[in-house]
Each structure stands twice: as C-alpha cells, then as structure tokens.
C-alpha positions as CSV (number, residue, x, y, z in Angstrom):
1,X,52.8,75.6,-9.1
2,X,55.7,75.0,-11.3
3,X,56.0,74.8,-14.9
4,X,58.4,72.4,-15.6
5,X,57.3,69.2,-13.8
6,X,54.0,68.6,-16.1
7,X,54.7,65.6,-19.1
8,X,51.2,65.7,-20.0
9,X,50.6,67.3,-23.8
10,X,47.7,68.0,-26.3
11,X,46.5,65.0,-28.2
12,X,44.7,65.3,-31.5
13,X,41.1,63.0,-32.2
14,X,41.5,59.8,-31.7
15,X,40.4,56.9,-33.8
16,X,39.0,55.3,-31.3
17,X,36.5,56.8,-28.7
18,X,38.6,57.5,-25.1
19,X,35.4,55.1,-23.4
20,X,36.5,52.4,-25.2
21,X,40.0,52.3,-24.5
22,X,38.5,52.3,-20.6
23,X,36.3,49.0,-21.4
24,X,39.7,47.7,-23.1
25,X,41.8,48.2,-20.6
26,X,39.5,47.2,-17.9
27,X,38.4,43.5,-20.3
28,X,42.5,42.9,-20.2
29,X,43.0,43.3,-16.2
30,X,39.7,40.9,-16.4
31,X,41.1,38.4,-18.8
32,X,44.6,38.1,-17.2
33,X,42.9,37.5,-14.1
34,X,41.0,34.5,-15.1
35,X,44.0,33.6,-16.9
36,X,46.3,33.9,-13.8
37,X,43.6,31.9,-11.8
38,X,43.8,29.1,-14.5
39,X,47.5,29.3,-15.5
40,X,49.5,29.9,-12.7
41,X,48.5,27.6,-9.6
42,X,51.9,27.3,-7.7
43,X,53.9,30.6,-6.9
44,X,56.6,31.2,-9.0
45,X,58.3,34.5,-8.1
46,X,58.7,33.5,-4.6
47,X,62.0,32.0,-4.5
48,X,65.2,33.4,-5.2
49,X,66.4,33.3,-9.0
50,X,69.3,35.5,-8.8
51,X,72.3,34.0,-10.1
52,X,75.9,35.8,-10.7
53,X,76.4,37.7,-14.4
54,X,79.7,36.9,-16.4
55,X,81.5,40.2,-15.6
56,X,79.2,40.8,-12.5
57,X,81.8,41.9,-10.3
58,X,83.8,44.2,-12.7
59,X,80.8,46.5,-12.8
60,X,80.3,46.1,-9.2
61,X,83.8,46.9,-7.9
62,X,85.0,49.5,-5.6
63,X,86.5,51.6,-8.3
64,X,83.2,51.4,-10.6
65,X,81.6,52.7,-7.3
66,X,84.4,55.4,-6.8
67,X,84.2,56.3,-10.3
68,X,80.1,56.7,-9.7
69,X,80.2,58.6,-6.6
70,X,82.4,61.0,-7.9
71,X,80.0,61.6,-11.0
72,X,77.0,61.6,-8.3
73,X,78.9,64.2,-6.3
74,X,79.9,66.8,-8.9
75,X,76.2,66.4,-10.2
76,X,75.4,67.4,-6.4
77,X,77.4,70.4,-6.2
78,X,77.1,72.0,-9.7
79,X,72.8,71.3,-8.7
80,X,73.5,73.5,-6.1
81,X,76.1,76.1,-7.5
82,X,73.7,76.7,-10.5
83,X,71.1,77.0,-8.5
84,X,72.8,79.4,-6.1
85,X,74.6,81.3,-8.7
86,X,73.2,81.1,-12.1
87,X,69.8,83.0,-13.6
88,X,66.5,82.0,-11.3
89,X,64.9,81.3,-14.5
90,X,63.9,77.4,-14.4
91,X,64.2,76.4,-18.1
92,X,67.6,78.3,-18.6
93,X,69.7,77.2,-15.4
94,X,70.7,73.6,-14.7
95,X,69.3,72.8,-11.4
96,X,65.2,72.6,-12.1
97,X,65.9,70.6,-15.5
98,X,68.3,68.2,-13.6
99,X,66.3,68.1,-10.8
100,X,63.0,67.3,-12.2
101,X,63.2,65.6,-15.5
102,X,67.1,63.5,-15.4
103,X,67.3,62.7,-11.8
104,X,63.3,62.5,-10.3
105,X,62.3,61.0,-14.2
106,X,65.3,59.8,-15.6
107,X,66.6,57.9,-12.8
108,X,63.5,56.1,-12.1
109,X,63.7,54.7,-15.9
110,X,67.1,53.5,-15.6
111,X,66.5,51.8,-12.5
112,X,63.6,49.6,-14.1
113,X,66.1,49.3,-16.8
114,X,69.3,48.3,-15.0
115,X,68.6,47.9,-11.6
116,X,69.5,50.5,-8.6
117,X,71.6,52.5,-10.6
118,X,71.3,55.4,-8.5
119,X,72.8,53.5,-5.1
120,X,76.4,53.7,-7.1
121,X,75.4,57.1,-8.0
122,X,74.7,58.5,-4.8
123,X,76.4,61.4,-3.3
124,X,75.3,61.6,-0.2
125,X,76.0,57.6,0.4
126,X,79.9,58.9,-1.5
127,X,80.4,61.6,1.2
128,X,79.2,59.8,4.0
129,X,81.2,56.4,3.1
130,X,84.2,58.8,2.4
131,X,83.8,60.4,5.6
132,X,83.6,57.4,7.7
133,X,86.6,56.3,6.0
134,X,88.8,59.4,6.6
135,X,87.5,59.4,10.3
136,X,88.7,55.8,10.9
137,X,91.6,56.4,9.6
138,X,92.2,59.0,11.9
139,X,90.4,58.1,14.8
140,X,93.3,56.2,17.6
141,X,90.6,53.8,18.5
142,X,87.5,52.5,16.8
143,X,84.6,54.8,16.4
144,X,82.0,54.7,18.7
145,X,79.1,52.2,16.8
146,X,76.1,54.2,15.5
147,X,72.7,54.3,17.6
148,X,70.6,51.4,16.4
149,X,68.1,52.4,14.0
150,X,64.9,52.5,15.4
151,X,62.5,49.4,14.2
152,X,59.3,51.7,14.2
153,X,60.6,53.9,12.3
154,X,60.6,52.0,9.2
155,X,60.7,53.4,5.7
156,X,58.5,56.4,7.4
157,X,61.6,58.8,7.2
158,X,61.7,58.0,3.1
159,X,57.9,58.6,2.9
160,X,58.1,61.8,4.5
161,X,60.8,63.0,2.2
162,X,59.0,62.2,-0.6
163,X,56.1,64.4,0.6
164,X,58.2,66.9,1.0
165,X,59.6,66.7,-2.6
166,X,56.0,66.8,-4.1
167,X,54.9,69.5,-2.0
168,X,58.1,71.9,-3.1
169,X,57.5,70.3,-6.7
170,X,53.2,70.4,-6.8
171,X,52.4,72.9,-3.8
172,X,55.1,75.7,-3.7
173,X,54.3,78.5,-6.2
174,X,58.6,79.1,-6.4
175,X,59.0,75.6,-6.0
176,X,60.9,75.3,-9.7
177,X,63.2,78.5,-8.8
178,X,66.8,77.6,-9.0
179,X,67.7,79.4,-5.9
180,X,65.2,77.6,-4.0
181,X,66.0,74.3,-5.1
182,X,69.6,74.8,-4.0
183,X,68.9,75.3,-0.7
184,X,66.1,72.6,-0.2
185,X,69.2,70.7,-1.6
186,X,71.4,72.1,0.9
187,X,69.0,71.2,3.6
188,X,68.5,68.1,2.6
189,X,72.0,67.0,2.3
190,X,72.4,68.2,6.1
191,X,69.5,66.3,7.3
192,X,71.0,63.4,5.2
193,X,74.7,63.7,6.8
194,X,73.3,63.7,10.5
195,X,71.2,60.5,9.8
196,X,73.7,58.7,8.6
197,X,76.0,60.0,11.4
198,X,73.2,58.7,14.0
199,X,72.6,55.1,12.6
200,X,75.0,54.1,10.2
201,X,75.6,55.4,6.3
202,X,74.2,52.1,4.8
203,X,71.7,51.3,7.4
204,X,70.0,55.1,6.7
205,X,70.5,54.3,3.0
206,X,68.6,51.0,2.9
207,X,65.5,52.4,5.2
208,X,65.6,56.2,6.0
209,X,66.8,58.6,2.5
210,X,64.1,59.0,0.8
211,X,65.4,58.7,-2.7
212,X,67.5,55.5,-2.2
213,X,64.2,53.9,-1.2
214,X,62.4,55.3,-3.9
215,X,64.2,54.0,-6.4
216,X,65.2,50.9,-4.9
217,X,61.3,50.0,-4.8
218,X,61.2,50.3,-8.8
219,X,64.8,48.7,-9.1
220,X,63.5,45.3,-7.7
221,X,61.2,45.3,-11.1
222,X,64.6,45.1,-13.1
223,X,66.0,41.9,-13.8
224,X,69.3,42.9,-12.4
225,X,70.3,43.2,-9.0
226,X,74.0,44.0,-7.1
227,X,75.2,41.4,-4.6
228,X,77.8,41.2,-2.5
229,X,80.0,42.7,-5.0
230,X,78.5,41.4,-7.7
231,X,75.6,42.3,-10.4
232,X,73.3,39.0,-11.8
233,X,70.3,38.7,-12.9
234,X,66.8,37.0,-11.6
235,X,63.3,36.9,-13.3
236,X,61.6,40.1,-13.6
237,X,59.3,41.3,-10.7
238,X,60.6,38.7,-8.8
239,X,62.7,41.4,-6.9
240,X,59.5,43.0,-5.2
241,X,58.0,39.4,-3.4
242,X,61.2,40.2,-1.6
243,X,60.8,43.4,0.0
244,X,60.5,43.7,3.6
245,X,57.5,44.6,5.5
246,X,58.4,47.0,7.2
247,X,56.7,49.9,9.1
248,X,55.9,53.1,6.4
249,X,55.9,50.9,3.4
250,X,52.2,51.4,2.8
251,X,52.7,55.1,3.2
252,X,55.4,55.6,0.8
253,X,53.4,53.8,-1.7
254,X,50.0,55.9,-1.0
255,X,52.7,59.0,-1.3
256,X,54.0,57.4,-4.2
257,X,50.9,57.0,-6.5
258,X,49.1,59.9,-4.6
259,X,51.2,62.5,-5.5
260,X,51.4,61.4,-8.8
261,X,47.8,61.0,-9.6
262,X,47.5,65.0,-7.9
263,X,49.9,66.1,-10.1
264,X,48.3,64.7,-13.2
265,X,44.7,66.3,-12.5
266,X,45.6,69.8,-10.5
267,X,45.6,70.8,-14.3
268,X,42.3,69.3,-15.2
269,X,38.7,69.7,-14.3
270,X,37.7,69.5,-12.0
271,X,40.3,70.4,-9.9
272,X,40.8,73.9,-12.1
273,X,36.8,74.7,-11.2
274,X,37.3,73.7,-7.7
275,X,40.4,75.0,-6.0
276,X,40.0,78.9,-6.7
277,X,36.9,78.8,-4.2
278,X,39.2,76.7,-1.9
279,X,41.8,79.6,-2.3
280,X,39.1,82.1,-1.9
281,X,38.0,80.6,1.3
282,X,41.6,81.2,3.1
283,X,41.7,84.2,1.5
284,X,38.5,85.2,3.4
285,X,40.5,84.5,7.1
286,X,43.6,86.7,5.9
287,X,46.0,84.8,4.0
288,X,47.2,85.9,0.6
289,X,46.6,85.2,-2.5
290,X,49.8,83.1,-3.0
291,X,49.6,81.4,0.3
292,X,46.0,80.6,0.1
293,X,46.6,78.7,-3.8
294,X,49.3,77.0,-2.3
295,X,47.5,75.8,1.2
296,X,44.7,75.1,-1.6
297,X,47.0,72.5,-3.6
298,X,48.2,71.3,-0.6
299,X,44.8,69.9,0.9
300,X,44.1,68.6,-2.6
301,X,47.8,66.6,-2.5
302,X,46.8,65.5,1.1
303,X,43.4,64.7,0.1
304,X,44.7,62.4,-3.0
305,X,47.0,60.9,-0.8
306,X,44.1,59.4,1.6
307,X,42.0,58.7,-1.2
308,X,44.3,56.3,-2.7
309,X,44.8,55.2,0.3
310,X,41.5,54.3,1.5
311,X,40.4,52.6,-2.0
312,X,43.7,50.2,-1.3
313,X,42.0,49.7,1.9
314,X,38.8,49.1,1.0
315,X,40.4,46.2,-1.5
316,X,42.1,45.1,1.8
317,X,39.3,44.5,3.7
318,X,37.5,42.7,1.2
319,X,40.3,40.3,0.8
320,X,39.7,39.7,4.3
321,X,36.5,39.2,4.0
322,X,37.2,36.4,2.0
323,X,38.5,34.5,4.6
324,X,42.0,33.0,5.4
325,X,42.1,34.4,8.8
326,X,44.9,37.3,8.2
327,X,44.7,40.4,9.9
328,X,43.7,43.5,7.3
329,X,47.1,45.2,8.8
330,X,49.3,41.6,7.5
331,X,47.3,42.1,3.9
332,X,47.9,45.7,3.9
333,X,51.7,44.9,4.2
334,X,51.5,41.6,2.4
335,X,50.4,43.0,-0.8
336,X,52.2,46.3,-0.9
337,X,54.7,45.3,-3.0
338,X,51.8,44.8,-6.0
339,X,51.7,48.5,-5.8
340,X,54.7,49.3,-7.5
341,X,54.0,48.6,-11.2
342,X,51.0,51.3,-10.4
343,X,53.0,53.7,-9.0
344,X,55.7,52.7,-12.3
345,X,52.5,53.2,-14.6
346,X,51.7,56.4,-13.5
347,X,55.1,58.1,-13.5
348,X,55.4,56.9,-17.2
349,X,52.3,57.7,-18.4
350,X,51.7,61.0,-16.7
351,X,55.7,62.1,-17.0
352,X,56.9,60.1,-20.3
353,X,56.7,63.2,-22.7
354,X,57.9,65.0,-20.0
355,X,61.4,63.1,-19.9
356,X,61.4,62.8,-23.9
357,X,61.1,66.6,-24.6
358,X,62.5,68.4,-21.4
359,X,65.4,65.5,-21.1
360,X,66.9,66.8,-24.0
361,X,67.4,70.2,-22.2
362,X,70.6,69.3,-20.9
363,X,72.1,68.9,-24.4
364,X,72.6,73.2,-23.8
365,X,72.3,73.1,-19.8
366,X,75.7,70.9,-19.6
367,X,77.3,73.9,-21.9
368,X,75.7,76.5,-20.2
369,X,74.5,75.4,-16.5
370,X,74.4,78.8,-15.0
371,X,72.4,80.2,-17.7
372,X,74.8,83.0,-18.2
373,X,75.7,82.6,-22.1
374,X,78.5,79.9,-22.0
375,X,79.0,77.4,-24.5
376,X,81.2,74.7,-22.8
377,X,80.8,72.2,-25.1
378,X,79.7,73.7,-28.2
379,X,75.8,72.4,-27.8
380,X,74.3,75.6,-25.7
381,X,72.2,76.5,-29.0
382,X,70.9,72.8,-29.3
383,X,67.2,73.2,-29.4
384,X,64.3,70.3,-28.6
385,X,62.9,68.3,-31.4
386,X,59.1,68.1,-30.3
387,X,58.1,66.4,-33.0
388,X,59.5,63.2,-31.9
389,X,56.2,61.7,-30.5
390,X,53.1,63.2,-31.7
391,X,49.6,63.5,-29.6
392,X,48.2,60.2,-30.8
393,X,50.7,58.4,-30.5
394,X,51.8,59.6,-27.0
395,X,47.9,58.3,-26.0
396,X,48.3,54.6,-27.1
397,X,51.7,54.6,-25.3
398,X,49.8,55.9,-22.1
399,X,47.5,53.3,-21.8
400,X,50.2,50.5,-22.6
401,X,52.0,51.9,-19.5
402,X,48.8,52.4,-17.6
403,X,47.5,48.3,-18.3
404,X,50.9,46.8,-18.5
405,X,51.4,48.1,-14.9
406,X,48.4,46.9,-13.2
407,X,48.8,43.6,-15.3
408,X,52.1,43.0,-13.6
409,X,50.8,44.2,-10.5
410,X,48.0,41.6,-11.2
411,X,50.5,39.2,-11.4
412,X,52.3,39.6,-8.2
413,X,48.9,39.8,-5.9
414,X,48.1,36.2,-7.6
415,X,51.3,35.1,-6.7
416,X,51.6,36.4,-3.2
417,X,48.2,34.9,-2.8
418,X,49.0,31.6,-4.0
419,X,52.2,31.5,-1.5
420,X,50.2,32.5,1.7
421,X,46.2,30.9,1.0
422,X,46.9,27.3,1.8
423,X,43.6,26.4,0.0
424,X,43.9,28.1,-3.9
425,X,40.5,28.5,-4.4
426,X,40.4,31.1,-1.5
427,X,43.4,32.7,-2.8
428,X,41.8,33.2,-5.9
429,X,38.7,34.3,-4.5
430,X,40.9,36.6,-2.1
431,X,41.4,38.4,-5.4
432,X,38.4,39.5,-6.5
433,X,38.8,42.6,-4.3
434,X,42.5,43.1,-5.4
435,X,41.3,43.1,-9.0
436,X,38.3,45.5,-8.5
437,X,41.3,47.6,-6.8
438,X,43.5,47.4,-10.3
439,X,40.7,48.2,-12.7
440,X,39.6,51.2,-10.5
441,X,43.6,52.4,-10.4
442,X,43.4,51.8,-14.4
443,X,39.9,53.7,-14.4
444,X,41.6,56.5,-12.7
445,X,44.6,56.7,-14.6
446,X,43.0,57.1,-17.5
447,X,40.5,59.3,-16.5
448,X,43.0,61.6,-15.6
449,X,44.9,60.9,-19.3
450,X,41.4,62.2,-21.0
451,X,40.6,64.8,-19.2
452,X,40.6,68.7,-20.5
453,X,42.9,71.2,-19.0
C-alpha cells in the first residue's frame, strides 16, 4: 500500500495512561449530552442565519472565479504532466505529494476554514463551464438541454468515486506511483467531462463528482458560505441541518469514515497479524503475491465500510425503537448530516501530522515538480522541519479532534431531534442510541490512535 498517505507517527510515554483519556473522552460526550438535553430545548440551527459579508460579492465575482479556475486548471495539468513525465518516485515528483497531502488533506482544512473553497477552484467545473460557453457561442441555435439527472441516483455517483480514490490510495500496491496517478487522473477527468455533458456542468457538480460533494459536506461546517454571487456568513454547523436527503448520502458517509478508520488500522494489530493469512488464502487458488495483499486490503476496506455502517444502523434502530413513529430509512437520512464532524475528526486526527510534515514538501516540489533536478524558484533544497510537533503533543491534539467532533456531531443529533419529536422528552430519549453511537465512534478512534504498528 502506499507510503505517503499515512499521518500517523511514534509518540513518546504519556503522562497520562491511554485508558484514561478513553473514560475522558467518553465522560465529555456523556456530560454534553445531559447538558444538551437541559440547555438547549428549542432547535436552534434549523433556520437559516446566513446573512451577506461586507465585500461578499468582490470575492465571489466572475473574475475571482476565472482567476480560480485558471489556478485549479494549471494545478490539473502540471498533476498530470509530472506524473506522466517526471521520476515515478512518489516523494520526489509533484503529483503523489499534491495529490494526497494539499488537495485530498489540504483542501478539506480550508474548506472547514473558509467554506467550499475548492468549488472556485475546480477544474473540471472551469473546463466544463468554459466549454459550454464556447459552444454557445458557436452553436446557431440553443443547445440542446441536458438529460435530466436521474433522482435515484443521488449522491451515489460521488460515493462511488470516493471508493475508488481509497482503493487506488489504501488497496493498490502502485497506487502512490506518479505515472499511475496521472492516468487515474486522466480517466477521471474523462468520466467527469461526459457527466457533465449528460446532465448539466452544475447539476453533476452539486450531486455526481465525487470531490465537489466531498468537500462541500465539510464546507457546510464553515461559517461561510457563497450565494448567489455573494460570500456571508451563518452560525457554524448550521450549514449541515441543511443538506438534502438525498439517495447515497448515507453511503458516502459510511465511505467517508470507513475508509478512513481502514486506513488508520491496516498498520496496526491486528490487522498486521491478520491479513498475511488472508493473502495466503488467495494465494493458495493462484493469485500472486501482489494481487492476493491487495484483494486482502480490499476485503478489509469493504469490510470497515459495512461495519461502520451497521453500528450507525444499529443506533438507528434504536432511535426507533424509542418511538415517534419514523421509519429507520427517514432516521437513517435524518441524521446523516451528524456524521460529518466524525468523518472531520478522523481525517484530522489520523492525517494531521501527515498534512504538517509532508505539506511542506511542495516548498521543493513547486521548484522541482518533475523531480529531475530544477530549481525554479530557488527552494528545491528546502528540507522538512519535523520537529514542529513532537509525539506527545501530536496525542493530546488527536483526542481534541477526535471529542470535539463527536461533540458537535452531539450537537446536531439534539438539534435535529428537537426539530422533528414533537414531544422533547422523546427526542431526548431518541438519543440515547445516537449517543451510545458517538462514544463507540470516539472508542474507536482512539483505539485506533493507541494502537502499536
């Protein structure tokens, strides 16, 4: 599996036994519960609070966007043309570092941060809107209107995408080689153009590409948001009460926080002690030794996937059994949107050292992308500073990550609850399953933090 897309380092003896920090954590999600139950009786992040920023519609312009595509685009094509003509080692060629650790890491920060960044900086939304433009332009009539986008379908198309980014990224044994990466690029971007060509640039944008949906989902935890030309601000979290429920949602969370939680224990025990006799086992029916590890990791990604999934289930259908009379399908999709500070948790806690130590890579990849001994910008002999976060250190801001993201996600259960139970005491008592769902995500998480490679 690849190298590079593992944050996770060494940590020296803590002052405080690893058990404890579980009873801690799991004592705060217990706390803020009662305290939500207590505090916060009326819904509160319901209703829209967006209102326009001074400046809002300078930094939402068309030239802003212009300006942004046109970064997004060149980022697109020197990803590929690194990748496709530099050195296939992953740590000296541009593509894998970009790849992984600014765009897959990066972005996700800067849209909690400031909000869906990355729909400015897309390229494929760029091309495609420059596209339709130029064919309108040139067309003697109006374009024929794009096939209506299929309600079943959902968000499925981004959850599949996803899946197939963690499987290149956890399951491919050359899934970090430069060369490789180009072309899953390439592909992508094809698959990407003749979406959008079907149903609509925008319309594929908001529902089917699977990275403008990913980070849209942690962009509604920001507490700014673009509006018909026009950036404001709301209360934070308030962006993900808002979310549709649409078909795939559910999945693209499970993927979410599924792939995630693989890739922080396919370096741990047990997974290390299990999977070579998983590998042996294909090995036995004639597949080789690389195919066998990868089918191996790929069962346990699968396999992570429906476990998360079933335990959110199993906190569905106690919530039903609480009464109400919702269906365990409307909970499922009612409460999704709680998901996302977990899914947020684990990226930072499993990935942060990742981003601060491999992010400043690109300080010698931008002056020498192809990996070929350039010095563009006078920085290729720039070296990274690991001493910027040490092992203890790194733990503590772990579990802040890990219990400040099931807090919130605490938070936005009560609230939903509160807005749909029209008697409170059921909504509260609704909860009790959704809570033993958070501390058992918490449990994990940090279960997975403490563990020995």
């Amino acid at each position: 599996m690849i190298q590079i897309a593992h944050g996770l380092v060494a940590r020296s003896d803590l002052p405080i036994p690893e058990w404890l920090f579980g009873w801690a954590a799991a004592m705060v999600l217990v706390i803020s519960f009662v305290a939500l139950a207590v505090l916060w009786p009326e819904p509160r992040l319901q209703r829209d609070s967006w209102r326009p920023l001074r400046g809002g519609r300078v930094l939402a312009s068309r030239p802003v966007e212009i300006v942004c595509g046109t970064i997004g685009v060149l980022l697109l094509g020197l990803t590929i043309y690194s990748g496709l003509r530099g050195t296939q080692s992953s740590t000296a060629n541009f593509a894998p570092v970009f790849v992984y650790v600014i765009f897959w890491l990066g972005l996700v920060a800067a849209s909690v941060l400031f909000g869906d960044v990355f729909r400015a900086f897309n390229p494929w939304r760029a091309i495609g809107r420059a596209l339709a433009g130029i064919a309108r332009l040139f067309a003697r009539g109006e374009l024929p209107a794009p096939l209506p986008y299929p309600e079943r379908l959902g968000r499925w198309p981004a959850a599949a995408g996803i899946f197939c980014f963690a499987v290149i990224e956890l399951v491919a044994s050359n899934g970090d080689k430069p060369e490789n990466l180009a072309i899953a690029t390439l592909v992508y971007s094809a698959l990407t153009f003749i979406a959008m060509a079907l149903y609509g640039v925008d319309r594929w944008i908001e529902r089917g590409e699977a990275f403008s949906v990913y980070f849209n989902l942690f962009s509604r935890i920001a507490v700014f948001e673009s509006r018909d030309g026009q950036v404001g601000i709301r209360k934070p979290l308030s962006g993900l009460p808002a979310l549709s429920e649409l078909p795939g949602t559910v999945g693209l969370l499970m993927v979410m926080i599924g792939s995630t939680t693989f890739d922080g224990g396919s370096e741990k025990k047990p997974w290390t002690d299990v999977s070579p006799d998983i590998a042996s086992a294909f090995q036995d029916v004639g597949l080789s030794p690389q195919h066998s590890l990868e089918l191996a990791f790929l069962l346990g990604l699968i396999g992570t996937i429906l476990l998360i999934a079933g335990f959110y289930r199993l906190g569905i259908l106690g919530a039903k059994s609480a009464g109400g009379g919702f269906s365990a399908g409307r909970l499922s999709r009612t409460f999704i949107h709680s998901l996302v500070p977990i899914a947020l948790a684990y990226v930072a806690a499993h990935y942060m050292t990742l981003l601060l130590f491999q992010g400043q890579a690109l300080g010698y990849l931008v002056s020498d992308p192809l990996g070929d001994g350039s010095d563009l910008f006078g920085t290729a002999d720039s070296q990274i500073d690991y001493t910027i976060i040490g092992g203890e250190a790194t733990w503590y801001w772990q579990v802040g990550f890990v219990v400040a993201g099931h807090v919130a996600a605490l938070v936005l259960a009560h609230d939903r609850a509160i807005a749909i139970y029209e008697d409170a005491k059921l909504a509260v008592r609704s909860q009790y399953w959704m809570l033993a769902v958070m501390v058992g995500f918490t449990s994990l998480a940090l279960w997975l933090l403490s563990q020995s490679t």
